[in-house]
C-alpha positions as CSV (number, residue, x, y, z in Angstrom):
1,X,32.5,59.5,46.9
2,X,34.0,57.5,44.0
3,X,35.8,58.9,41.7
4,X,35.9,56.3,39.2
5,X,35.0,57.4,35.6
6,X,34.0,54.6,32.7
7,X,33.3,55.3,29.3
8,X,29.7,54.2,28.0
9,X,31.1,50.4,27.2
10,X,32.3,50.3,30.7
11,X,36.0,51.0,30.1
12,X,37.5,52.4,33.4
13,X,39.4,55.8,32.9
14,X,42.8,56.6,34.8
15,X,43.1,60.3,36.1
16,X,45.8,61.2,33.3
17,X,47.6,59.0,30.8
18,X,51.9,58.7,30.0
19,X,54.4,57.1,27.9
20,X,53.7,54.5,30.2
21,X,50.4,53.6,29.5
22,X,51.7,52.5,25.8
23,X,54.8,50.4,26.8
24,X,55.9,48.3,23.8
25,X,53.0,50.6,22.0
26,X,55.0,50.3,18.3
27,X,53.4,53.4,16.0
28,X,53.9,51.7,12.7
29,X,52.2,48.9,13.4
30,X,49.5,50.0,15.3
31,X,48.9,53.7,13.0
32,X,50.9,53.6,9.7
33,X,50.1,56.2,7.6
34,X,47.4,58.3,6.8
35,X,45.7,56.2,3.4
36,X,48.0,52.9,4.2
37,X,47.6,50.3,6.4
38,X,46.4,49.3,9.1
39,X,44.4,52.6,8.3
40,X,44.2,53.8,11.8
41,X,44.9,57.1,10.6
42,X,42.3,57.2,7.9
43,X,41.1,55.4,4.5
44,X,42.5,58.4,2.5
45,X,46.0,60.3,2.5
46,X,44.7,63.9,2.4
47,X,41.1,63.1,4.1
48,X,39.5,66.3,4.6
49,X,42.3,68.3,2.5
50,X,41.2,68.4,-0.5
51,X,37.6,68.1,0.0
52,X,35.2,67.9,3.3
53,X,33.1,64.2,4.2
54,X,29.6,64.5,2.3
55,X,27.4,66.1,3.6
56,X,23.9,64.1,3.6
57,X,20.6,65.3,5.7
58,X,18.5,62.5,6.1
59,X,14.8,63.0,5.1
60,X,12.0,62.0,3.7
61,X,8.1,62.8,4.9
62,X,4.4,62.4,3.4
63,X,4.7,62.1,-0.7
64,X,7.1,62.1,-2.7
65,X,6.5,65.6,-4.0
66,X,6.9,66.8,-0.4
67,X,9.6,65.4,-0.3
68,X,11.2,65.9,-3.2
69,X,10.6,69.8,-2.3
70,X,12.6,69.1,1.0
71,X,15.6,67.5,-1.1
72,X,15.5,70.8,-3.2
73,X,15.5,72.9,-0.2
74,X,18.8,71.2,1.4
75,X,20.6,71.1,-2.0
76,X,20.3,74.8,-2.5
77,X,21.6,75.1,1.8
78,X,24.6,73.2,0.4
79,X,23.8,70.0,1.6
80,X,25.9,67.6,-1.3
81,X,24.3,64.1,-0.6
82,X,20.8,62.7,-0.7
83,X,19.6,60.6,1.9
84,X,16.0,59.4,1.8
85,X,13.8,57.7,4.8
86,X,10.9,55.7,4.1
87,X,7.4,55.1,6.0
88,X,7.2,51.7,7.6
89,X,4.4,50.6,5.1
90,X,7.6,50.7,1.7
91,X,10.3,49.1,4.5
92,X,7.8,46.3,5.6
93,X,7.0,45.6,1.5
94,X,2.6,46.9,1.9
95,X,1.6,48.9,-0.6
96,X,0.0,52.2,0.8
97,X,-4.2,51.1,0.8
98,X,-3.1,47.6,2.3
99,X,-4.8,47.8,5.5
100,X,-1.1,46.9,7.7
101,X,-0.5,50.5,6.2
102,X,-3.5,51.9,8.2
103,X,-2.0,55.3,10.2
104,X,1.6,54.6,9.2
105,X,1.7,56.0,5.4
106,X,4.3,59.2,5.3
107,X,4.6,59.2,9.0
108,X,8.4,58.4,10.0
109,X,9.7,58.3,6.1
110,X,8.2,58.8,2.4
111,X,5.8,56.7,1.1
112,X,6.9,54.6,-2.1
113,X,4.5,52.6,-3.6
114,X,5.7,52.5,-7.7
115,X,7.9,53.2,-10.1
116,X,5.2,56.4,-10.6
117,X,6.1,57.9,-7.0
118,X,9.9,57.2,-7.7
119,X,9.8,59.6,-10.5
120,X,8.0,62.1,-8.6
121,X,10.7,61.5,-6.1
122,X,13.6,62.2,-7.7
123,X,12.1,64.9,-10.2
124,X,14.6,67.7,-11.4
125,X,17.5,65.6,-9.0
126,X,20.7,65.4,-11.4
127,X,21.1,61.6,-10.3
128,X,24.7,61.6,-12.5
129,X,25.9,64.0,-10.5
130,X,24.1,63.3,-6.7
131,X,24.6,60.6,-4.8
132,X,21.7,58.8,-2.7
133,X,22.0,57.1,0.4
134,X,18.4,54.8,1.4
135,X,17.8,53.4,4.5
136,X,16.1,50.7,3.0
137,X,16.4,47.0,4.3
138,X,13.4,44.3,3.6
139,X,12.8,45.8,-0.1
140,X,16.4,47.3,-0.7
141,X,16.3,45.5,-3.8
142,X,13.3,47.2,-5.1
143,X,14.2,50.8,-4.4
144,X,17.6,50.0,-5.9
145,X,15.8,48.8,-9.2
146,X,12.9,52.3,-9.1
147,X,16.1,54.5,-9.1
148,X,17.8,52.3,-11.7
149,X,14.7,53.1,-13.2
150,X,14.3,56.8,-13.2
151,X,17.9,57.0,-14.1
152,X,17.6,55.6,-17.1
153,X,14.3,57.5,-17.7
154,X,16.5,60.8,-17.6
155,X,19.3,59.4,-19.4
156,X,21.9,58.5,-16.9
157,X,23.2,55.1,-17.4
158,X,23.7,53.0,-14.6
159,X,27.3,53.1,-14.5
160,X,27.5,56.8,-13.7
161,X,25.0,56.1,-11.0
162,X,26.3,56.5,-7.3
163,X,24.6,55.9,-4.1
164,X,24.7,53.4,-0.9
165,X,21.2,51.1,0.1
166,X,21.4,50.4,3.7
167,X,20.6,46.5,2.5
168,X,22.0,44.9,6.4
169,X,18.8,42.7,6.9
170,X,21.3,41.4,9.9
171,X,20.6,44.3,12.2
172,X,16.9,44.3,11.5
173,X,16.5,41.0,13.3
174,X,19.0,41.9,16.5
175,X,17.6,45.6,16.9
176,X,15.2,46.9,14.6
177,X,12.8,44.5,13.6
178,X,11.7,45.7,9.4
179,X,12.7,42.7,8.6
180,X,10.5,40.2,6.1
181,X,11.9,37.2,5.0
182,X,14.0,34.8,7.3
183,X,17.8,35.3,7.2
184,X,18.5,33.0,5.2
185,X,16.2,33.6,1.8
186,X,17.4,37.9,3.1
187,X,21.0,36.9,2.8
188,X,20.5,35.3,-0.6
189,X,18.7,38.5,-2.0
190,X,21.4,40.5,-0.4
191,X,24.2,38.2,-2.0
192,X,21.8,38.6,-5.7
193,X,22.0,42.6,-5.2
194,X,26.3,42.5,-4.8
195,X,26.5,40.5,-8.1
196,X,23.8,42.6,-10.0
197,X,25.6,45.8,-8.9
198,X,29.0,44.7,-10.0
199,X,27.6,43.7,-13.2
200,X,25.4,46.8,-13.8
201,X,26.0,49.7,-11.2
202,X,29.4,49.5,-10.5
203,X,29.5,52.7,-8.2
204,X,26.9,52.0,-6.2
205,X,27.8,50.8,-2.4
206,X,25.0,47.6,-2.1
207,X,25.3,47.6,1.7
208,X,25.4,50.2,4.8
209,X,27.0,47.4,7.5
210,X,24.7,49.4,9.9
211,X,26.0,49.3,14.1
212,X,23.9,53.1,14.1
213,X,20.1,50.5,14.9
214,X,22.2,48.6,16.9
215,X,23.7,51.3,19.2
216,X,19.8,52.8,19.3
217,X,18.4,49.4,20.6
218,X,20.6,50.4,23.7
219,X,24.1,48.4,22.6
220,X,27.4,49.9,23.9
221,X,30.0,51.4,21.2
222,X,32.1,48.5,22.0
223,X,29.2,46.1,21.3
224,X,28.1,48.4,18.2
225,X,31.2,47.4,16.7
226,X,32.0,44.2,17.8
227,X,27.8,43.3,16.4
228,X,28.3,45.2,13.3
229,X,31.7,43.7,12.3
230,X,30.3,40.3,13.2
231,X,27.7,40.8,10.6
232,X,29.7,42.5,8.0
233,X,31.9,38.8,8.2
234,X,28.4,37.0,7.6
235,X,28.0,38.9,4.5
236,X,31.1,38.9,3.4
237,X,31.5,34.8,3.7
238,X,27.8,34.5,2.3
239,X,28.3,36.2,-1.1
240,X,32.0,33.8,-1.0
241,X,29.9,30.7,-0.5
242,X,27.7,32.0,-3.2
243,X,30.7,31.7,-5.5
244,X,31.8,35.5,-5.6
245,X,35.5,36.4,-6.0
246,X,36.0,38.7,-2.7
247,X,37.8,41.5,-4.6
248,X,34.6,41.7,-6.5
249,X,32.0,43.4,-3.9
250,X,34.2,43.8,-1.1
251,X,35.0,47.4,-2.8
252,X,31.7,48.4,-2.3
253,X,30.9,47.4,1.4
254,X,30.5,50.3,3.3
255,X,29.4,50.8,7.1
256,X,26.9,52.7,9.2
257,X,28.2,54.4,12.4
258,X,26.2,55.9,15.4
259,X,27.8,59.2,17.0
260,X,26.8,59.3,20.3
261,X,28.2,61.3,23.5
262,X,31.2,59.9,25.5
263,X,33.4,61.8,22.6
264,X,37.1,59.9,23.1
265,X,35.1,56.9,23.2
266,X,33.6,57.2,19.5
267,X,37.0,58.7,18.0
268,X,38.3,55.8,19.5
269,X,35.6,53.2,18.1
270,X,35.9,54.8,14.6
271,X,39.9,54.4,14.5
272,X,40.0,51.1,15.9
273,X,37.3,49.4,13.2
274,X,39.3,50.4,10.5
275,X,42.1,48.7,11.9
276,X,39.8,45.6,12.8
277,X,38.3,45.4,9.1
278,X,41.9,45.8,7.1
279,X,42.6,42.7,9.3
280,X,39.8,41.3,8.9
281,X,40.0,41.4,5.1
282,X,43.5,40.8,5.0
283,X,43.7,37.8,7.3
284,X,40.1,36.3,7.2
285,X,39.4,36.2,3.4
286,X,42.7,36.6,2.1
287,X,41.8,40.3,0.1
288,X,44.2,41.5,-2.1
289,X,42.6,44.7,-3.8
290,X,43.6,47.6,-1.4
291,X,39.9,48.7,-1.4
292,X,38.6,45.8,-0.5
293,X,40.2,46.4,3.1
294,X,39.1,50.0,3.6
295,X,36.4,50.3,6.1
296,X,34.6,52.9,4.5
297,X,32.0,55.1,6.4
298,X,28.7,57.1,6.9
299,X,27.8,58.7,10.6
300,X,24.7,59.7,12.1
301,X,24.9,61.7,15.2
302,X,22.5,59.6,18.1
303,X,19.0,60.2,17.8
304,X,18.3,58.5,21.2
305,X,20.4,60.9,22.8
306,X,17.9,63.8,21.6
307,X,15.7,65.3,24.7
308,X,12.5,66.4,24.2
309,X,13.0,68.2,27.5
310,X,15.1,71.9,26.4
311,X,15.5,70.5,22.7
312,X,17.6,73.5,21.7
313,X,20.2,71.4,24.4
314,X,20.4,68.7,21.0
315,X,22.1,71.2,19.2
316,X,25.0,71.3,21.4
317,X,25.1,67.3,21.7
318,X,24.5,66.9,17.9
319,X,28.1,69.3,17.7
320,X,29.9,67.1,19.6
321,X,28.8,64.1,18.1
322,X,29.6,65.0,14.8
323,X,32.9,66.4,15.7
324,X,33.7,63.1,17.1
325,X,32.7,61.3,13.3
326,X,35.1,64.1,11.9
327,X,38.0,63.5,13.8
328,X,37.2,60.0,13.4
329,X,37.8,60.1,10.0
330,X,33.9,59.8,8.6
331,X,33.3,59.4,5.1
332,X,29.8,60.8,5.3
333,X,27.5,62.6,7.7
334,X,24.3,63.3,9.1
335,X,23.2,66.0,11.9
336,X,19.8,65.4,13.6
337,X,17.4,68.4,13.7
338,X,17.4,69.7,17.7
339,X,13.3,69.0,17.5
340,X,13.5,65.1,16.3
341,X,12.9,64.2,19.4
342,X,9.6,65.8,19.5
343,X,8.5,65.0,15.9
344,X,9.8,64.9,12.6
345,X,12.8,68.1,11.9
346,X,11.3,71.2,10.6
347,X,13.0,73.1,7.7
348,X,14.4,75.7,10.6
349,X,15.9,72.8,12.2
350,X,17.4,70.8,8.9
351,X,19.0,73.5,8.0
352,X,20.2,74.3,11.7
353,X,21.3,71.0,11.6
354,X,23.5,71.2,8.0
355,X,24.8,74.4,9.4
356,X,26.5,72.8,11.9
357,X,28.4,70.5,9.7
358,X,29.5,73.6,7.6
359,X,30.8,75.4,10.6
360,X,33.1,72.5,11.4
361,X,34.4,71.6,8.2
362,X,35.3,75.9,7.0
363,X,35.3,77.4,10.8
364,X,36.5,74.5,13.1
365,X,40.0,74.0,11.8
366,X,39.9,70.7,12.3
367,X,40.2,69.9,8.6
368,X,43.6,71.2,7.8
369,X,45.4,68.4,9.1
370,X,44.8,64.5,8.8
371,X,44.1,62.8,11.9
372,X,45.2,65.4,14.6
373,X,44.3,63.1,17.8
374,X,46.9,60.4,16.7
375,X,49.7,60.1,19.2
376,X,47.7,61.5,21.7
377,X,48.5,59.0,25.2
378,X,44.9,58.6,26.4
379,X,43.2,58.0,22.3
380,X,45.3,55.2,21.1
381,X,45.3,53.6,24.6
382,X,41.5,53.7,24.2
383,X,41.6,52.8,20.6
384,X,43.3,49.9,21.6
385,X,41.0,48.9,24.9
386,X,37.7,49.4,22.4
387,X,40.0,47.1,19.8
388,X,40.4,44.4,22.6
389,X,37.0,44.4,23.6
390,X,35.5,44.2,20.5
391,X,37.4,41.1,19.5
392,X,36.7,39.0,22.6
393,X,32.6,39.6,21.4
394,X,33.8,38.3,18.0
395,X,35.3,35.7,19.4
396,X,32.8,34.7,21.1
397,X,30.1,35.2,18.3
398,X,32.7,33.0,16.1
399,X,32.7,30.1,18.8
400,X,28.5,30.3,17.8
401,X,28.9,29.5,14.9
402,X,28.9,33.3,13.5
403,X,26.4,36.4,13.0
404,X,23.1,34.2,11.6
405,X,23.7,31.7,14.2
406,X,23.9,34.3,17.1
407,X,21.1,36.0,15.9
408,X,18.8,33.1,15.9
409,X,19.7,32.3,19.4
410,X,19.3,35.3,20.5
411,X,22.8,36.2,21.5
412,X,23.2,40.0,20.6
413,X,19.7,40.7,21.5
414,X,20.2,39.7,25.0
415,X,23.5,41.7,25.2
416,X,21.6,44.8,23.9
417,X,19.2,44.6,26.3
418,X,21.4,44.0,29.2
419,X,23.2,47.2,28.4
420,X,20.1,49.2,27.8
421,X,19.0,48.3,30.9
422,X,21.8,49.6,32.5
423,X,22.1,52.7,30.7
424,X,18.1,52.9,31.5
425,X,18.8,52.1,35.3
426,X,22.2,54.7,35.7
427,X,19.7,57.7,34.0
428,X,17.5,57.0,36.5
429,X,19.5,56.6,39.5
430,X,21.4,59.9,38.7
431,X,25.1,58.3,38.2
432,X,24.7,59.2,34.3
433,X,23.7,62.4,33.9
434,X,21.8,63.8,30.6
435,X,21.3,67.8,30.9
436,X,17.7,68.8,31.8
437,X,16.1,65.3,31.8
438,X,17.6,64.1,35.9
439,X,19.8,67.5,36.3
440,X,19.6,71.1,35.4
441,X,15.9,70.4,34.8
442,X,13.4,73.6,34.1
443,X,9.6,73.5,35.5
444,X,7.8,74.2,32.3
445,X,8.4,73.8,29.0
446,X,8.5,76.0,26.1
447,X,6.0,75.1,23.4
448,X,7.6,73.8,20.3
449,X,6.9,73.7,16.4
450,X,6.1,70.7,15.6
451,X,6.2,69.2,12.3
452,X,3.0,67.3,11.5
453,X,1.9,64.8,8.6
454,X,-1.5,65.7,7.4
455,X,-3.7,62.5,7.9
456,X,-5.6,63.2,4.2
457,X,-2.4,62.6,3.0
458,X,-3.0,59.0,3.1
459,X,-6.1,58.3,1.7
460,X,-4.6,60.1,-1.5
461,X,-2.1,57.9,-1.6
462,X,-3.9,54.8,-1.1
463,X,-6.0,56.0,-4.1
464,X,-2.8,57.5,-6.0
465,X,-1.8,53.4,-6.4
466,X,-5.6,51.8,-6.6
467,X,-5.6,54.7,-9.8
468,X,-2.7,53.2,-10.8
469,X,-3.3,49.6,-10.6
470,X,-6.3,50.4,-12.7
471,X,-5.0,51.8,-15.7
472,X,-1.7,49.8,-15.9
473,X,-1.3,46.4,-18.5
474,X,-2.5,44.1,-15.9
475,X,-1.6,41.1,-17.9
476,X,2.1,42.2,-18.3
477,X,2.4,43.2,-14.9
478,X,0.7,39.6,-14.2
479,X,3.6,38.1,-16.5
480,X,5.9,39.7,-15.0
481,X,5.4,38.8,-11.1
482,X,5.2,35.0,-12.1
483,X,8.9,35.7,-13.8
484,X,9.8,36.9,-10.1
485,X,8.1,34.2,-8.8
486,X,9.7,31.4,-11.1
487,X,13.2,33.3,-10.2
488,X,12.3,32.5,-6.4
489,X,11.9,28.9,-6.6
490,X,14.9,28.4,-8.7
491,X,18.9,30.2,-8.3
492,X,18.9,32.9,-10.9
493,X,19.4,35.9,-9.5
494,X,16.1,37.9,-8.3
495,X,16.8,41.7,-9.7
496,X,16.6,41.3,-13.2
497,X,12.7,39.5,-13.4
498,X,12.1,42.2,-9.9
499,X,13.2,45.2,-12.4
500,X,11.5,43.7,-15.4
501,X,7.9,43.9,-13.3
502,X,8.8,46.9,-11.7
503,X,9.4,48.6,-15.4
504,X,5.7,47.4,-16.1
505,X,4.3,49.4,-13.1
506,X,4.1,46.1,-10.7
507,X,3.5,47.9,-7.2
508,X,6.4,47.3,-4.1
509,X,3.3,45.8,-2.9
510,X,3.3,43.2,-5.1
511,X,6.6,42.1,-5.9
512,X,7.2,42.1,-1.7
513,X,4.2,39.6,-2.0
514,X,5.6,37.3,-4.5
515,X,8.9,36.6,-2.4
516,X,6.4,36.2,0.9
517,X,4.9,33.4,-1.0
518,X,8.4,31.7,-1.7
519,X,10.3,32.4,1.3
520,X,7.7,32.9,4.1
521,X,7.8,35.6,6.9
522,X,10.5,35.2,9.9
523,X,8.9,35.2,13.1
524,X,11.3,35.6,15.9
């Protein structure tokens, strides 16, 4: 029998590791400092010191009062970050009675139709002092705006607002698929939301680089990173070509992380794309702002790794995971709930979830000092294999002509699915092995709760926004959506004539329409 061991990206692992296996390995060129470059060691001199990552539940269900009652459960658990998921019907731009909506309203997210369900959203929430994260893509724009919104409906002026949209249409097309528009028309709202922000919401972080879809379409950590980088570089050139100074949005780029099992592996992954994107920066676009260089970042621990077979097993993997992001130096995190596999988390498991991060950042230890796997033989060889693999992919994604041009021929999505189908194959032959699913297996079951969307939910929300179209200024809103319109067929930028018909009640619905007009819908 073999005893060969490989990470998840295929990386071969020797027995035990030595001085030897870093010959010619200098430390202050390859670590430097905690808070200095390269930034191996972390974006921030004390990291966890003087205060733990945020701590940021994702959620979002039904309505917005349901969920807005869920956001005021985990903020009195101590969760210190929002982070809001939205039904496929707001992320694919349909209003809630269009009839693409049919069995989909409130189902894997909240449903957002208006600036009226906004407020209801956020009621009570001290948006000066929270910060929101949205996984929003297609219609990023208009959730950004419906905060804006609300904020300045309670007083808060935009400049005190803080928050990250996710905003990376990129990974939509290679491993998601809520995309809209075609990239091109999605890069050019994406590029209108960096200079709107640094003109009006100068704290808020207008894009989540995500590699956490990527890695869930089946990619490999090294691909995850090597994908996600590759499109970070496409935004980062588009908004340049666009005729933004660098050091003017690159502040605010942040990224999206998967934490998934091999644990070295993902410590490693995290160290090495800091050390890729302060080089990137530096070398590639010529940066000279310090911030614009720091790879910034939000974890989620895997949700494809969760097994509805012995779910209280997720807890265990969810632990791991996000003691991985930590000693990876994460900025922000998210714990699944142990039942998402089986539907979506119940409070019992949220707060299970949240009460993991809590034990590792006051119990664990692991806090008090910054970066305590540096120097270790076996993690900065791997840092540096993951580095070296990474590059050849962006390389070779370069030599295509870059992200967009990849994308359209369908480069990453065939990698992807090459490695999912050997991760798919290895689970079922046996040679990876995943704890009561093809080993350690139990005959029955234990019956779960389950937390379930009541189906009458949608039918009052389909009439929540007919009621509303009904008693709005139609002939403002009317005014308004040509504005958009007129902004869409010429090179102003979008948000401003978007927030002016969103102010007048115009639905997501509508607005969403307005640019399907213009730009058309990408079909793969």
């Amino acid at each position: 029998m073999s005893d060969e061991r490989r990470t998840d990206s295929g990386i071969e692992i020797a027995p035990v590791y030595t001085h030897e296996d870093l010959d010619g390995w200098d430390p202050h060129v390859k670590l430097g400092r905690p808070g200095h470059p390269p930034y191996t060691r972390g974006v921030y001199e004390t990291m966890y010191r003087t205060r733990p990552w945020t701590m940021r539940q994702y959620s979002g269900f039904g309505t917005a009062a349901e969920t807005n009652r869920r956001f005021h459960f985990l903020l009195e658990a101590g969760q210190t970050g929002l982070s809001c998921a939205f039904d496929l019907p707001t992320q694919m731009g349909y209003d809630s009675d269009h009839p693409r909506a049919a069995g989909e309203v409130g189902k894997v997210g909240v449903a957002i139709d208006s600036l009226e369900d906004m407020e209801v959203l956020l009621a009570g929430i001290p948006l000066d002092r929270v910060t929101t994260s949205m996984t929003i893509n297609a219609t990023a724009a208009i959730l950004l705006l419906l905060y804006e919104l609300v904020a300045e409906q309670q007083g808060v002026r935009p400049e005190q607002l803080g928050g990250t949209i996710q905003n990376d249409l990129l990974k939509e097309y290679v491993a998601r698929g809520t995309y809209i528009y075609p990239p091109r028309p999605s890069m050019r709202i994406i590029t209108d939301i960096f200079a709107y922000c640094r003109q009006r919401i100068p704290r808020w972080n207008t894009i989540s680089i995500s590699g956490y879809h990527i890695r869930e379409a089946g990619a490999t950590a090294v691909q995850e990173l090597a994908f996600t980088l590759s499109n970070a570089i496409a935004y980062v050139q588009a908004a340049v070509d666009a005729g933004l100074e660098v050091d003017e949005f690159a502040p605010r780029l942040s990224f999206f992380w998967n934490g998934h099992n091999n644990f070295f592996e993902e410590v490693a992954k995290f160290r090495a794309g800091r050390r890729m994107w302060y080089r990137i920066m530096t070398e590639r676009f010529d940066a000279r702002d310090e911030r614009s260089k720091l790879l910034r970042f939000h974890t989620q621990t895997a949700g494809s790794m969760l097994t509805a077979q012995q779910p209280e097993n997720n807890v265990v993997r969810t632990t791991l995971q996000a003691l991985a992001a930590v000693l990876g130096g994460t900025q922000s995190l998210h714990t699944n709930g142990f039942d998402e596999a089986l539907g979506l988390p119940t409070e019992r498991a949220a707060k299970i979830a949240l009460r993991t991060q809590q034990i590792i950042a006051f119990e664990s230890g692991v806090v008090d000092t910054v970066d305590p796997l540096a120097g270790s033989y076996f993690v900065e060889w791997l840092t540096d294999r993951v580095e070296e693999e990474a590059w050849r992919y962006i390389d070779k994604i370069d030599g295509l002509g870059g992200a967009v041009a990849a994308i359209e021929a369908g480069y990453m999505q065939e990698e992807i699915e090459r490695a999912a189908f050997e991760w798919t194959k290895a689970v079922d032959d046996g040679s990876k092995v995943i704890v009561g699913v093809n080993r350690f297996t139990e005959p029955e079951a234990e019956p779960a709760e389950v937390l379930t969307v009541d189906p009458e939910l949608e039918r009052r929300q389909a009439q929540r926004v007919r009621d509303l179209r009904a008693r709005r200024d139609q002939d403002a809103v009317r005014a308004a959506l040509e504005d958009v319109r007129a902004a869409a067929r010429g090179t102003q930028n979008l948000l401003p004539p978007m927030r002016e018909a969103l102010r007048r009640y115009a639905t997501l619905g509508e607005v969403s329409d307005v640019l399907r007009d213009e730009f058309g819908v990408y079909q793969p």
